[in-house]
N, C-alpha and C positions, 0 to 999 in steps of 0.2 A: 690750672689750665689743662684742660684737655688733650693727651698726646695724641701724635696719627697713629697710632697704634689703637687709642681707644676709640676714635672715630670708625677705623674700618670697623670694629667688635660692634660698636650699637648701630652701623650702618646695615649690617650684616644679620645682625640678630634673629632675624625671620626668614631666613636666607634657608633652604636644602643642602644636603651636605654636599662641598663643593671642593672644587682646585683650586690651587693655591700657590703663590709663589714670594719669597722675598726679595724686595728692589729698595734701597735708599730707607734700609733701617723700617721697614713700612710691611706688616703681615698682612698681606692683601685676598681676599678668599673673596670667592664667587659662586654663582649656581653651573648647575654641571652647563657643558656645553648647548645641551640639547635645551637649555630653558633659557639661553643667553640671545641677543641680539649682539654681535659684535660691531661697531661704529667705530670706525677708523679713518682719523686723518692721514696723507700721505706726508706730503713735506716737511721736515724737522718731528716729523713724528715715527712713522715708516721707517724714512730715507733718510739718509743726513742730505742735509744742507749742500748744493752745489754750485759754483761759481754762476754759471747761470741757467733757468728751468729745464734745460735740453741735457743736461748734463749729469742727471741725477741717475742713478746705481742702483738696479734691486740685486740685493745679491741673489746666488741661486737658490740657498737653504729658507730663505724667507718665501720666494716664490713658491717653492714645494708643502712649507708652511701653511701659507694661505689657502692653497689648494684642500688640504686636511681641514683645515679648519671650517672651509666653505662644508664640507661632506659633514663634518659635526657638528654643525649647527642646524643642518638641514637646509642652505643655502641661507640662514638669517646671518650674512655678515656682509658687510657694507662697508665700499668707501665713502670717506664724506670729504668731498675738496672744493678747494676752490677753483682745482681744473677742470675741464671742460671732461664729459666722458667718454669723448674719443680721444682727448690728450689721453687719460689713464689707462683707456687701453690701449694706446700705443706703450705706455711704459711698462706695463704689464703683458705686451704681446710675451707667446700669444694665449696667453690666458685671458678671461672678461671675467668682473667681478661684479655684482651689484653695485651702482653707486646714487649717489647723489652727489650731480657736479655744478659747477660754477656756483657757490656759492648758494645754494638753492634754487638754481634757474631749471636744475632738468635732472633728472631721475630715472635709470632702469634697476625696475626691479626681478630681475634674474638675468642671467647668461644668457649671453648669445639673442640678446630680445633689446631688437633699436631702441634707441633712446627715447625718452617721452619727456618734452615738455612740461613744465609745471605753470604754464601760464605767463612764465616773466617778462615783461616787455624788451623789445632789442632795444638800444644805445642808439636814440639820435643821432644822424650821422654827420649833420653840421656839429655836433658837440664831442662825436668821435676826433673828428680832424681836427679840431681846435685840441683836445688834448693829447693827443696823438705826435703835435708839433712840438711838445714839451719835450721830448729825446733829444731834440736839436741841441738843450741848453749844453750839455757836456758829451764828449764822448765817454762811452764807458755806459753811458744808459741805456739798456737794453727796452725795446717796446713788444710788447706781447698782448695781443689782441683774442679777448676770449670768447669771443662773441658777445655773448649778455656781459661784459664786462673790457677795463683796459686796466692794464696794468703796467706798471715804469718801474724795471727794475735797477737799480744803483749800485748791487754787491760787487760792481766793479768800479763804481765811481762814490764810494761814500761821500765824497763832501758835497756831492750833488745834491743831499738831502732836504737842506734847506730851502737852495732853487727851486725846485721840484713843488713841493708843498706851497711855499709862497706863487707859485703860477697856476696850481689849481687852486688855490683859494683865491686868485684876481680873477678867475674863468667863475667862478661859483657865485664871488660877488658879480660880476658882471650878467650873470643870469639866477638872479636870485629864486625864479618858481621851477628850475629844472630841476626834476624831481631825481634828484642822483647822491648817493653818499659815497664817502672816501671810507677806504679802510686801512691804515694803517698796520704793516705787517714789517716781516725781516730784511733789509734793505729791499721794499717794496710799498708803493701806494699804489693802490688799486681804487679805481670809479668803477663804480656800478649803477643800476637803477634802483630806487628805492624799492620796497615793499618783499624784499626776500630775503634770507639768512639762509647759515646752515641749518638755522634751529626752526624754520618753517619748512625747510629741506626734510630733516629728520623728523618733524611730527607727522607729516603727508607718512612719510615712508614707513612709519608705525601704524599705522591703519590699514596696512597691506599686507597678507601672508609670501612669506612664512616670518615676518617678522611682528606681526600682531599678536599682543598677548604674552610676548615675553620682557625680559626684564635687560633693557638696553644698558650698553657696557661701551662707554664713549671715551677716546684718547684721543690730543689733542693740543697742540704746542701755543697755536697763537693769539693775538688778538681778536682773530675771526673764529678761531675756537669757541669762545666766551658765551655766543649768546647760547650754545649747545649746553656748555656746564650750567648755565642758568636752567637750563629746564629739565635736567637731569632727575634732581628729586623730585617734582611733580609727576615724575612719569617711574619711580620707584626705580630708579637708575641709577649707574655710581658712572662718575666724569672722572678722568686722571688727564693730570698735565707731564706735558716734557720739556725738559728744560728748564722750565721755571715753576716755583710758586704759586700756581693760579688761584685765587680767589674761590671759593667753595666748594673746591674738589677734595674727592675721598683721599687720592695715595698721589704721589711723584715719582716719574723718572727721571732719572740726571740725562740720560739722552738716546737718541734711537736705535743703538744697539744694544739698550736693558730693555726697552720692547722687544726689540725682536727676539731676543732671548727669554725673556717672560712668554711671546707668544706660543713659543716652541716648549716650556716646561707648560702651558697650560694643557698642552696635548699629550704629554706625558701624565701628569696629573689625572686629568680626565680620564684617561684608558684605565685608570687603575679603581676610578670609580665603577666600572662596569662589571 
């Protein structure tokens, strides 16, 4: 069987000489900055994980990070969320990053430049308030409303998880052509409209400079992560997961303070390439 050590080697193989860093037994190398697209999830990837979305942490040395890191790649680094991209720069105030938010509904591609639409359609609004009343079943459920999307978060009512789910799926059968998928995530379901991902998110956003043409570099913890890792190697790209084991990705992190600290030796790394 093949180790993750020999995957990153033949993944890499035609790769320029690059920075490097070790995370979970895993020799990870990459091309210099300046050839890299970096794609970055934020929550459980980033961030840790916090009791509920308003409550999440950048620390300041990650902030200051990203900031460099934005200049080294020549503004080709990206978040990719499921937040909305004025949630992210509120969390990022006051810094603005490139992003792709909600899930692929909407995309700026540089600082300080409004947001743009990707075409997604809004959320029925008789179909919002009908799922919208599913907070009711427990206290503890947080409702967060993304616009192109809804989300019921539970990290304070786990046992809610069952209700939750069994009441969007009697809402889904009860409108069988509404065209909306569930996503399932970290004590959270989220509804959406059909027809967008991150991964239709990220391929629009690779056709755009300064991220055209280079060779995308995607992390990413969840199940909404996935459809990204899926198209990672068609577009000559390496996917890493956090937290967990994901299904066709190059390396792993155990969890988001070895990103953050991989992000900060990538820039050390890198300067010594120059």
């Amino acid at each position: 069987m093949t180790s993750p050590q020999k995957i990153i080697e033949i993944a890499m193989d035609d790769a320029p000489p690059a920075a490097s860093a070790i995370f979970d037994h895993v020799d990870i190398a990459l091309p210099r900055l300046s050839e890299c697209a970096l794609l970055l999830d934020i929550d459980g990837t980033l961030l840790d994980m916090a009791p509920t979305p308003r409550e999440v942490w950048v620390p300041p040395d990650l902030a200051t990070n990203m900031g460099k890191l934005l200049q080294r790649t020549n503004g080709a680094m990206a978040l990719v969320s499921g937040r909305s991209v004025n949630d992210i720069d509120l969390i990022f105030a006051p810094m603005q990053f490139p992003a792709v938010g909600g899930h692929g509904a909407e995309m700026r591609l540089a600082r300080e430049v409004e947001s743009v639409a990707s075409g997604a359609p809004p959320m029925d609004k008789q179909l919002k308030r009908r799922l919208a009343a599913i907070a009711k079943l427990s206290p503890g459920i947080l409702l967060e409303d993304k616009g192109y999307s809804l989300a019921l978060h539970y990290r304070l009512a786990p046992h809610a998880e069952k209700a939750i789910y069994d009441a969007v799926s009697a809402i889904r059968a009860d409108l069988p052509n509404a065209p909306i998928e569930v996503l399932p995530g970290k004590f959270v379901c989220e509804i959406k409209p059909a027809g967008f991902t991150k991964a239709t998110g990220v391929i629009e956003l690779m056709t755009h400079e300064p991220f055209k043409g280079r060779r995308p570099i995607f992390l990413g913890d969840d199940v909404t992560d996935e459809s990204v890792f899926a198209i990672m190697p068609g577009m000559n790209g390496l996917a890493f997961s956090v937290g967990r084991h994901a299904q066709g990705v190059a390396g792993h992190f155990a969890e988001p303070r070895d990103v953050r600290a991989w992000l900060g030796r990538l820039l050390i790394d890198d300067a010594k390439l120059k």
